[in-house]
N, C-alpha and C positions, 0 to 999 in steps of 0.2 A: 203316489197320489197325483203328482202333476201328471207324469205318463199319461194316469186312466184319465184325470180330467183332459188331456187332447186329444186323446181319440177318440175319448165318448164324446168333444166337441168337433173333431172332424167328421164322425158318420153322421152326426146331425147333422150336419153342412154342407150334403152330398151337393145338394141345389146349389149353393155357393159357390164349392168349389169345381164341380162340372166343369165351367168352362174355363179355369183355372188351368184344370189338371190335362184339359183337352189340348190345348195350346202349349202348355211346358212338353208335354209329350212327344206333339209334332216337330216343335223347334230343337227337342232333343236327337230328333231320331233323323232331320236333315240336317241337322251341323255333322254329327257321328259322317252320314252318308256320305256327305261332299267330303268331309274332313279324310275321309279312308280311300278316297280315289287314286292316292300315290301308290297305294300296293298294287294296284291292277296291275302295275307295269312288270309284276311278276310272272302272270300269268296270262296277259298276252302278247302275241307274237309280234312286238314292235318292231321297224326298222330305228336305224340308229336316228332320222331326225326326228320319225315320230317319239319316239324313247324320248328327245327333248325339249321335244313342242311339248306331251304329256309332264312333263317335269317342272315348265314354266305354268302347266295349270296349275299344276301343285302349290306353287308358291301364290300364286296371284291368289286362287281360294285362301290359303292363309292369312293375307291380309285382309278381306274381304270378310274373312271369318271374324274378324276380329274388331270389324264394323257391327256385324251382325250378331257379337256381343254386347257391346255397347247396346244395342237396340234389345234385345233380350233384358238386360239388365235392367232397361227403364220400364218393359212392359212386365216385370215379375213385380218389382217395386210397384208401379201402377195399381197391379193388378192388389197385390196384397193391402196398398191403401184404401180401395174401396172396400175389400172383404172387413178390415177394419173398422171404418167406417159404418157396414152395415152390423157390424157387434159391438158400439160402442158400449153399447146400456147393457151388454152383457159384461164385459169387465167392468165395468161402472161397481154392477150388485158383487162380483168379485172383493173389489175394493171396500164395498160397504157391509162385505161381511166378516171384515176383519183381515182379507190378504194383504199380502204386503207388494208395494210395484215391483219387484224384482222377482218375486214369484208370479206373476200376472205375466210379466216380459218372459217369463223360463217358458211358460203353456205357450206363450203366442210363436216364440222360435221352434220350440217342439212341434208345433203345427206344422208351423212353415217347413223343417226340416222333414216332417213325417210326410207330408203330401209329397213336397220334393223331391226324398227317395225313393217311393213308389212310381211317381210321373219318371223319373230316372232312370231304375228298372224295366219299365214298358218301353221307355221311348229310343232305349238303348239295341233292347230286341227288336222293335220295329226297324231302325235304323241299319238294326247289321242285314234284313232283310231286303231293306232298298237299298243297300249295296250290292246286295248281289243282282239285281235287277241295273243298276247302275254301270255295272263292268256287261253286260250285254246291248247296252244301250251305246257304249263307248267302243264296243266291237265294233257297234254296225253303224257310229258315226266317223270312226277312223279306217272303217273297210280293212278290219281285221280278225284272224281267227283268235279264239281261246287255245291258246299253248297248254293243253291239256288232252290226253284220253278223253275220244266221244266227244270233243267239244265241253266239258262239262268241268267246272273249278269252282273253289269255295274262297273268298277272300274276307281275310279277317286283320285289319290296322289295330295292332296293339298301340301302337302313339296315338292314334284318330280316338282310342277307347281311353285312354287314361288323360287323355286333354278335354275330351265330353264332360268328363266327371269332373277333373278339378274347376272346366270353366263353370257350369251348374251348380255343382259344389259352392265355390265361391259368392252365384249370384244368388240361391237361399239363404246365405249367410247375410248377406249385403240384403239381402229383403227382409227376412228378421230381424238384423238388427234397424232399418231403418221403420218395421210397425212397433217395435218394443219403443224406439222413444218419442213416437206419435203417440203410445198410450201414456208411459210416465208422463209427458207435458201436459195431455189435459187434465182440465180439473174433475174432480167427481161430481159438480152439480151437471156441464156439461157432456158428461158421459151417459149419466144417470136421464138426461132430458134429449139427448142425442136425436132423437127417432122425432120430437115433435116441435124441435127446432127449424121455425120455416125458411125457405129459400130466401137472398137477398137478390132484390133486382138490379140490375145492373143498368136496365134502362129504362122506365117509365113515360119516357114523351112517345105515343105513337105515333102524332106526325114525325115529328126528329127519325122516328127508327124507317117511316117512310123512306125520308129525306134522305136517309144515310144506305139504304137497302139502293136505290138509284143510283146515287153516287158512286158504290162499290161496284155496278156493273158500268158503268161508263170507264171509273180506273181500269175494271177486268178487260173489257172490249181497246183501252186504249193501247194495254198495255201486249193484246191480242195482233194489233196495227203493228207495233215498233219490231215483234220479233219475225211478223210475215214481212215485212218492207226491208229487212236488214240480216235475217238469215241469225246461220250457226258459224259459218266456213270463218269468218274472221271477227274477234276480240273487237266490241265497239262501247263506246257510250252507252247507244241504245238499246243493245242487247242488256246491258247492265239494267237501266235504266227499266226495260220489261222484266226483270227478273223481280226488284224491288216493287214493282206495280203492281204485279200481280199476286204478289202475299198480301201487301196493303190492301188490297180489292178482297183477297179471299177473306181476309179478317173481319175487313166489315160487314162483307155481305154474312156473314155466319152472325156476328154482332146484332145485326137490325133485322135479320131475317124470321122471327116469330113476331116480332112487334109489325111487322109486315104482313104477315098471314094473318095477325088477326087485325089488324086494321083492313083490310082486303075482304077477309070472308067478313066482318063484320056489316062493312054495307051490302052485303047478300044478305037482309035478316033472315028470310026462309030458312036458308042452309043456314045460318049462324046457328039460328033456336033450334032447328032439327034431333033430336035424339041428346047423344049426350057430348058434339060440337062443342058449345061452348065449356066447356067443362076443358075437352081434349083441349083447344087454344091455349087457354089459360097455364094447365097444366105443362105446354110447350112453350110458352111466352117467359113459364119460369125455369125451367131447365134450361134451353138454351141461351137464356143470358148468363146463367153463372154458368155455362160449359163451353161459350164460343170460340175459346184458345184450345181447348181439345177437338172441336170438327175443325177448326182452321189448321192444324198441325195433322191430324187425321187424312185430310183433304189432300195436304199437299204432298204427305209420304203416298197417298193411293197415285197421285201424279206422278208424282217418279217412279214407283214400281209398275205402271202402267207404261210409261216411256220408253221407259229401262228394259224392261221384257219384249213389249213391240218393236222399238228401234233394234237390241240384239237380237234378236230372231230374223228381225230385215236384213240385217248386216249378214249374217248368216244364209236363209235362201239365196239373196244377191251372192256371195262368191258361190255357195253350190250349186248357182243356174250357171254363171259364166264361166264354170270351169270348164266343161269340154270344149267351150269354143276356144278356150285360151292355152289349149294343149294342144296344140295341133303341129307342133313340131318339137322334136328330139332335143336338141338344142338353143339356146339363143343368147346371143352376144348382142351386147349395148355398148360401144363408146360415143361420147359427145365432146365435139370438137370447139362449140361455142354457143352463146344464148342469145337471146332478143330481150331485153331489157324495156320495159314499155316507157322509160322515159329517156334514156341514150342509144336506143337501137340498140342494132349489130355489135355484138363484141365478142372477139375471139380469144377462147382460151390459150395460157402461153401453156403447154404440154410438154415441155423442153426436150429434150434427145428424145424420148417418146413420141413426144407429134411431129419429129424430124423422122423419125422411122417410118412413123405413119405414113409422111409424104412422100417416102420415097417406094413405097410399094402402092401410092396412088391410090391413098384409104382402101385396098382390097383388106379384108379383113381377116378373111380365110388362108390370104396366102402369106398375111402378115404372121397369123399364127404361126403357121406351119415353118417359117422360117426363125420365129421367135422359139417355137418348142426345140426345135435343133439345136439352136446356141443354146441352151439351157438344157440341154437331153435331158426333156422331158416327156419325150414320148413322139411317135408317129401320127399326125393326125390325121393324113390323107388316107394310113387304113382303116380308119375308124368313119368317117365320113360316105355315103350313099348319096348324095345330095346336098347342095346348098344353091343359097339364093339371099344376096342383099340387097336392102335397101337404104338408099342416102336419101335422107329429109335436109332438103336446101330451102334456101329464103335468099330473095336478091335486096341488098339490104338497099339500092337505089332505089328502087318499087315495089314493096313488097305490099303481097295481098293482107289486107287486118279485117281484124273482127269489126272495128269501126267502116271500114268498104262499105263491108254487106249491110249493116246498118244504114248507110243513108243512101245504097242500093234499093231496097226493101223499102224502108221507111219502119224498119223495129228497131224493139230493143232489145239488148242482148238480155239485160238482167231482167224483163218482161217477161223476154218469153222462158229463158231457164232457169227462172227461179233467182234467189236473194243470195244462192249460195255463189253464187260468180262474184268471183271478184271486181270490183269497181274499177281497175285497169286493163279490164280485159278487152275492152274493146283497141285499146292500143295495141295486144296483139296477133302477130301475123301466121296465116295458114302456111304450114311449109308445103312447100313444092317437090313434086315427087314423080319421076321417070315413070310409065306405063310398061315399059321393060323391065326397070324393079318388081313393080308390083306383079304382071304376070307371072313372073319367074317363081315369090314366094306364092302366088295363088297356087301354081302345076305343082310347086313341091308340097303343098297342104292337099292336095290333089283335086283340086277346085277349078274352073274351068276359065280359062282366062278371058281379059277385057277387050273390048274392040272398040278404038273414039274414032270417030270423023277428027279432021283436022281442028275445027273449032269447039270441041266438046274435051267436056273435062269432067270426072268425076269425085266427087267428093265422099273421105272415108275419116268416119267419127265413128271410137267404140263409147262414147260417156252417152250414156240418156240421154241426159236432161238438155245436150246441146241437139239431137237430133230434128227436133220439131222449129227450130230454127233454120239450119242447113237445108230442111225438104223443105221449108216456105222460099229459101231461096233458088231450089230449082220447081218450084210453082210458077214463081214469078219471071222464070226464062232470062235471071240478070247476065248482063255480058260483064267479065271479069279479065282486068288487063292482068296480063302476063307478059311481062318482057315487052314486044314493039306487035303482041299480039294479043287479038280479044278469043276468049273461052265463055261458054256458056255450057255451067255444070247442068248434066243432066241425072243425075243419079247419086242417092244417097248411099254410103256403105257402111254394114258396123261390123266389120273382118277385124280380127284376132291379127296384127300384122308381127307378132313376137310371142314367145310363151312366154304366158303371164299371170297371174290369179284374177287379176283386175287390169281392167281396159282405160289403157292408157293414150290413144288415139283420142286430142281433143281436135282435128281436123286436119286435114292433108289432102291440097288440091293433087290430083292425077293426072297429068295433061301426055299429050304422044313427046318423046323425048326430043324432037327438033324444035321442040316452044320453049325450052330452057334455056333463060337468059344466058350469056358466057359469065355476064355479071355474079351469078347467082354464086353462092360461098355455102358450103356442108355445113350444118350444122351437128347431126348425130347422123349416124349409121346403125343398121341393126343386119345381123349375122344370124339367120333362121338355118340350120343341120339336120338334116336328117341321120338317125343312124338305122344299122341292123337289126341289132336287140338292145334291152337295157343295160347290157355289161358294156357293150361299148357306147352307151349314153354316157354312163358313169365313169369310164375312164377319159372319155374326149372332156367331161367335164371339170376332170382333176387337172387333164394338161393344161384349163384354159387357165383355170385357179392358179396355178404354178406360175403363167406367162404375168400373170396379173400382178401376184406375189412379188415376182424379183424384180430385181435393182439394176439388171443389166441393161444398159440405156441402147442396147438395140431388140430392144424386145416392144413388141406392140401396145398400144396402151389400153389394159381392159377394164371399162366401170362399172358393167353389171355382167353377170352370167349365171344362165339359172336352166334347168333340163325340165321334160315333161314332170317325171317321178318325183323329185324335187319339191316342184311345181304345187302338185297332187297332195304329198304328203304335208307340205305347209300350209296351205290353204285348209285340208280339212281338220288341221291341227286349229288354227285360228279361228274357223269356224264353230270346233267343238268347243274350244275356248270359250268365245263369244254366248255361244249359246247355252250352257252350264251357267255362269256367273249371272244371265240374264233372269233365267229360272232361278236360282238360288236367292238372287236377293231378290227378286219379287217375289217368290213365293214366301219368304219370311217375313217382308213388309206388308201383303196383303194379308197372312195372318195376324199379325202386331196391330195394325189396325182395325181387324174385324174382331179382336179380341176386346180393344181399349172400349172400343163400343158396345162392347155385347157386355160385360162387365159393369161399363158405369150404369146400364140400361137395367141390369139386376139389380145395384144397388139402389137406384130410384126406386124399381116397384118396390121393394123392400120397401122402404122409407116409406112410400103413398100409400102402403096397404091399407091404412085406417082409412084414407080419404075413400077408396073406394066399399070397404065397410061401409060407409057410410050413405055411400049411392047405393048400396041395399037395402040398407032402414026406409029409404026414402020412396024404393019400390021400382028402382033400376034394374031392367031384367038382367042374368048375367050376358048373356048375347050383346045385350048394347054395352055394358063395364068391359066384354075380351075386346069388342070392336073398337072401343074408343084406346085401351091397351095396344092392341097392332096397328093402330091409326100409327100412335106415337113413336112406337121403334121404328115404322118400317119409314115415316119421314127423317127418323133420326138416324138413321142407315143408311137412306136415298138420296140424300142430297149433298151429305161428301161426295159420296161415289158421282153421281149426277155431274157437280163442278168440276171434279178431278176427272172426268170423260172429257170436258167440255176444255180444261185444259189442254190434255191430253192429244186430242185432235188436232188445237193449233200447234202444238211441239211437233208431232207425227208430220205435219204438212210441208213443214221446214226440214227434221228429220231426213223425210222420204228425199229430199236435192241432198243431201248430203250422203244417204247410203247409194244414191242412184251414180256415185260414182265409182262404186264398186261391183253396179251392176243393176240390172231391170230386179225392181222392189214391187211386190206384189202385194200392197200394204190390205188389202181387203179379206183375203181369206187370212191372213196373219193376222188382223184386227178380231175376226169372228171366231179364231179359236183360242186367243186368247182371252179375247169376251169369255168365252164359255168356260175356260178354265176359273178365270178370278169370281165369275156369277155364281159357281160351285161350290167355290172356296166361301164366299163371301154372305152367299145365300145358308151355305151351310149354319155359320155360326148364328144368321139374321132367326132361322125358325128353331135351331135351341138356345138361342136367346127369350122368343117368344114364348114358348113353352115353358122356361123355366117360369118368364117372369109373370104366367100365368096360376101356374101352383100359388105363388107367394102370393099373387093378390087374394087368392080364397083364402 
């Protein structure tokens, strides 16, 4: 008999549970999805690092997964509190017909569980489906084929399917039991009166909710200042400081914000008395004061999955736009010999029997290897090599050109003009100095076509953004720049790939003809650009260099980075696809979780106010003006999370955008509009059967 009584109570409930079951489905069928991405690597043709760039996604989604339970588990709980909620007065007559609360609790987890296993069932099939659609999507984000006859393969994660179900499993259990003892604590008079028990206000002063509605934009807009003026790049006070302001801000403006509208439209009497206006205010002056911690909490999860999704995707185009410029040679070697310290200068690394080796083959790098692979037979590198070309980054530590120069050359600022993410020492330091001989040499071997300076001309080459609009206002303004006991005036900006790399590390390096080079001047790094033949002998000159690196023999060269095109290629769009998976994954689970919570409480209101508007038809309310003033209400109760969490969203994006622009030029506009158009889909989606449902129920 319980059985029949929860099914004959679930098909009555279709409207109920609609967007219940709509939501558990989807969240089943992308956890399944991402969760079964580690089999792909069966059945495509990885190389070995993509094999373990794919494998750290693997793990990273499991943790992530396990956020995004967490978040599941409060929007099932949620959700089943209001479906509750709007059945109180039906267990109530349960109760009052003689059941006992432990058979009231058995129908209500029978529910939960019976809807549960069906949304389970659906969401499970859906999901093995977006997997397979998911391993093609990871082909042709990792530029690889399907290890299969015809291109064509079936993958199916038995662990990704039996962790769906116990996590699901678990969270119906954990939702039943938390409505079963939501119904034993209450009483049966309040079960029984449930429906016509009215809302408590929360705030009754309309000036005060003025008051406080101002207030809360002024916190938001302050709190808007602190994180534009102080960036992301470094851990401060103020960024703390914007972080706690602008909850405080989003709370209250959710807080005072109907007491706002209708103190507002009120002195418009026209529109106030218009149609059925005043009715809809009222109606929203009382929901949103007992709901303001659910739009404030709403609000600020669409913020972050709005961030979250934009800035990963940023991060993402950025290395897949700068990657062919950052492959432009076979090999490349990095050692650094010493640093520039912005508050004790020049200091040189002690590199012990290493940077005595160094010195004695006169920093060449090439030939340092080549005599290091021999004492270590580890291989031939001059027949592996077609080409090479280095370059030494000096600085004269007596006069050395800084970021501060140019600054009161110019009369900028550096953090003006690139943004909050510079560091506030930066102006202390200095452009390295760099031979026009170096540089040609790695241009012709990228096969790029070399530089030409007059004696007093010097060129300046930055790969990062955000510093370039600085660098060309200083050769606007034709400043003359001492060098040694000579002046240079840069005339050209560069943003060359001077190394293989995923992301551009050139934060500036004057160029000057190589007799303006102080004697002064001291090496700070070197870098080692190789051409080879083919990819086999990429990958073997890149084992030798590893090996030289590796050992202990202290006449061996000292090496600190080494990385080959393919390498290169393979990591990046390993990191990339990374990036861009986890961005999708939890935003698209937090923009559901949230258009759910919404759509949800937005049902149990109409539910609840049915009689009210009954009652606007006794009165001779046409239905057209009762659905209008119903869509008034969802659609401002849907609009203006999303509306704030935009308006959040932009100020984080703008900070954001200096911080991915160092991984490359960030196209945030068309990435902003099709992400718009994704979450407006998603979000719009639930907003008109939301509507609709809570349409029916008002008739």
């Amino acid at each position: 008999m319980l059985v029949k009584l929860a099914f004959g109570n679930v098909r009555k409930s279709l409207s109920d549970f609609g967007v219940y079951f709509v939501t558990v489905v989807l969240g089943v069928a992308v956890f399944y999805a991402f969760n079964s991405m580690t089999t792909q690597k069966g059945v495509l043709a990885f190389s070995e690092t993509q094999e373990n760039v794919f494998g750290l996604l693997g793990y990273v989604i499991g943790g992530v997964s396990a956020f995004i339970a967490f978040v599941l588990v409060f929007l099932v709980v949620y959700a089943n509190r209001f479906l509750i909620k709007r059945r109180k007065r039906e267990f109530g007559l349960y109760l009052l017909l003689g059941m006992s609360n432990a058979r009231v609790m058995a129908i209500l987890v029978i529910e939960t569980l019976l809807v549960g296993l069906v949304s389970l069932v659906i969401g499970l099939m859906l999901g093995i489906l977006l997997s397979q659609a998911l391993l093609y999507i990871t082909s042709a984000l990792f530029q690889v084929d399907v290890a299969r006859a015809g291109g064509l393969a079936f993958v199916f994660s038995k662990d990704a399917f039996v962790a769906t179900i116990a996590v699901f499993v678990t969270i119906f259990v954990i939702a039943g039991m938390f409505g079963s003892l939501t119904v034993a604590k209450a009483k049966l008079i309040d079960l029984i009166h449930a429906q016509a028990k009215s809302e408590q206000m929360h705030l009754r002063n309309l000036p005060l909710s003025l008051a406080l509605f101002v207030i809360s934009l002024v916190i938001i807009g302050v709190s808007y200042q602190l994180l534009l003026e102080n960036g992301l790049m470094e851990p401060s006070p103020e960024f703390a400081a914007a972080t706690v302001l602008v909850c405080i801000g989003t709370v209250l403006f959710f807080y005072s914000l109907s007491g706002f509208l209708l103190r507002f439209i009120q002195l418009i009497r026209p529109l106030y008395l218009r149609g059925l206006n005043a009715f809809t205010l009222r109606q929203m002056n009382a929901k949103v004061n007992t709901t303001f911690a659910t739009l404030s909490i709403v609000c600020m999860v669409l913020f972050l999955a709005l961030t979250s999704v934009c800035g990963g995707l940023g991060i993402r185009n950025a290395l897949d736009a700068s990657l062919e410029a950052g492959t432009k040679y076979s090999v490349s070697e990095s050692t650094t010999y010493a640093s520039y310290d912005a508050k004790n200068g020049y200091f040189a690394y002690d590199r012990g029997p290493y940077g005595e080796f160094a010195k004695k083959v006169n920093y060449d790098a090439l030939k340092g290897l080549t005599l290091s692979a021999n004492t270590i037979n580890a291989g031939n590198v001059e027949n592996l090599v077609q080409g090479s070309a280095q370059i030494d980054l000096l600085v004269d530590p007596e006069n050395p050109v800084t970021f501060g120069d140019l600054e009161k050359l110019t009369g900028l600022s550096l953090r003006d003009a690139a943004g909050a993410s510079i560091s506030a020492n930066a102006s202390r330091m200095p452009l390295s100095l760099v031979n026009l001989s170096d540089i040609n040499q790695s241009l012709e071997l990228a096969g790029e076509d070399s530089l030409t300076l007059e004696k007093d001309e010097a060129v300046i080459f930055c790969g990062v953004d955000i510093l370039e609009g600085f660098f060309q206002e200083v050769v606007n303004q034709q400043v003359e720049l001492s060098v040694g006991n000579s002046q240079v005036q840069a005339t050209a900006v560069r943003s060359d790939y001077l190394m293989t790399n995923s992301v551009p590390t050139t934060t500036g390096l004057l160029v000057v003809n190589d007799e303006l080079i102080p004697n002064s001047a001291q090496i700070m790094q070197s870098i080692l650009n190789i051409q080879c033949a083919n990819t086999e002998d990429e990958a073997k000159l890149l084992g030798i260099i590893e090996e030289v690196h590796e050992s202990t023999n202290p006449n061996t060269f000292p090496v600190d980075v080494a990385t080959s095109k393919t390498l290169t290629i393979e990591q990046s769009l390993g990191l990339s696809t990374i990036v861009a998976y986890l961005a999708i994954y939890l935003g698209f689970v937090l923009v559901v979780a949230c258009a759910a919570i919404l759509a949800i409480q937005q049902l149990s209101e109409a539910g609840d106010n049915a009689f009210r508007y009954a009652l606007l038809r006794k009165i001779g309310a046409p239905e057209s003006m009762i659905q209008g003033s119903l869509f008034t209400q969802i659609a401002i109760y849907f609009m203006f999370p999303l509306i704030l969490a935009i308006a959040h969203s932009a100020c984080a994006l703008i900070v954001v955008s200096d911080v991915v622009a160092v991984f490359g030029a960030l196209d945030i506009t068309g990435m902003v509009v099709g992400c718009a158009t994704c979450f407006l889909a998603v979000y719009g989606t639930y907003f008109v059967l939301t509507y609709l449902a809570a349409r029916r129920m008002a008739k």
